[in-house]
C-alpha positions in Angstrom: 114.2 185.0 331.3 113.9 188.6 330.8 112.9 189.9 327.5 114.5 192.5 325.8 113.2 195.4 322.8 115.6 195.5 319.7 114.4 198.5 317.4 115.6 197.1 313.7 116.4 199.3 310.7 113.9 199.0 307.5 116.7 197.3 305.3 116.9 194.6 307.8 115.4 191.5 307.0 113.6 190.6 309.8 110.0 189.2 309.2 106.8 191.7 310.6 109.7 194.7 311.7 108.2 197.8 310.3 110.0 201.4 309.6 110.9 201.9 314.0 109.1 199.2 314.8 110.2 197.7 318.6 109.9 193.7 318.4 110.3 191.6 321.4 113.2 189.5 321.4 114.9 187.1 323.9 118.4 187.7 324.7 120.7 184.5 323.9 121.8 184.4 327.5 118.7 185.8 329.6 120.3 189.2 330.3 119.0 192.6 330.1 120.7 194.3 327.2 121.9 197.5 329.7 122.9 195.0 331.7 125.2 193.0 329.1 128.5 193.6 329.7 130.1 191.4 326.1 129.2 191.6 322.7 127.4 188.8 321.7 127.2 187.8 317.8 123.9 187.2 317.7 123.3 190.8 318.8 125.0 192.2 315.8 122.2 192.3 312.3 124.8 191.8 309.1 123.9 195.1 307.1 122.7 193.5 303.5 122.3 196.0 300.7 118.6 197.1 299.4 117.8 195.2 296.4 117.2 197.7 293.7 113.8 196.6 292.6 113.2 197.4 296.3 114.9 201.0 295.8 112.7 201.6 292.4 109.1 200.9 294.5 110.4 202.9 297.9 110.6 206.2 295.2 106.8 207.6 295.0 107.8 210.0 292.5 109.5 207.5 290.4 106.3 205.9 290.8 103.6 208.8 290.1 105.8 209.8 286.9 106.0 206.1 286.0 102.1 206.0 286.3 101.7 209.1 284.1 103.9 208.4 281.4 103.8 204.5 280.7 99.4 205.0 279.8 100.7 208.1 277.6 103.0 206.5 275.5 100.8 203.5 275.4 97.8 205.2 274.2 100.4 207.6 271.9 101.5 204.1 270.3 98.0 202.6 270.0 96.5 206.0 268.3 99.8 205.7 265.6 99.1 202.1 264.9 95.1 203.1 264.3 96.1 206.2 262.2 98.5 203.9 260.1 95.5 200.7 259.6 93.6 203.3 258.5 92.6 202.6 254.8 93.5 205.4 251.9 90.5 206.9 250.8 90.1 207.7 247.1 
């Protein structure tokens, strides 16, 4: 059988294909894919939409202003809460 090189997209599903990443895949029928003259539906990768958790971690800047501002307003918070168990003083 001859093998063939499907490049799949980075929303695709497909286990160990990177970003571009050519993975080596036998053809259903053992023919080139240039030389394929039908359509075959096994050829065809159902588009699926990106998760949005998956959209949130793909945005680094989401992620760098995330990483700045949740340790500020957590130490902001903490600072308040010691300021206010502080005791009156007489």
């Amino acid at each position: 059988m001859l093998d063939t090189y499907q490049v799949y997209p980075r929303s695709s599903r497909v286990p160990s294909a990177g970003m571009g990443r050519k993975v080596r895949v036998n053809h259903p029928r053992g023919e080139h894919m240039a030389n394929a003259t039908e359509a075959h539906p096994m050829d065809e990768v159902p588009e699926e939409p990106v998760p949005v958790m998956q959209q949130l971690l793909d945005n680094p800047f989401l992620l760098l202003f995330l990483g700045i501002a949740m340790p500020t307003v957590l130490y902001i918070v903490w600072g308040v809460m010691e300021i206010v168990s502080l005791p009156v003083g007489k």
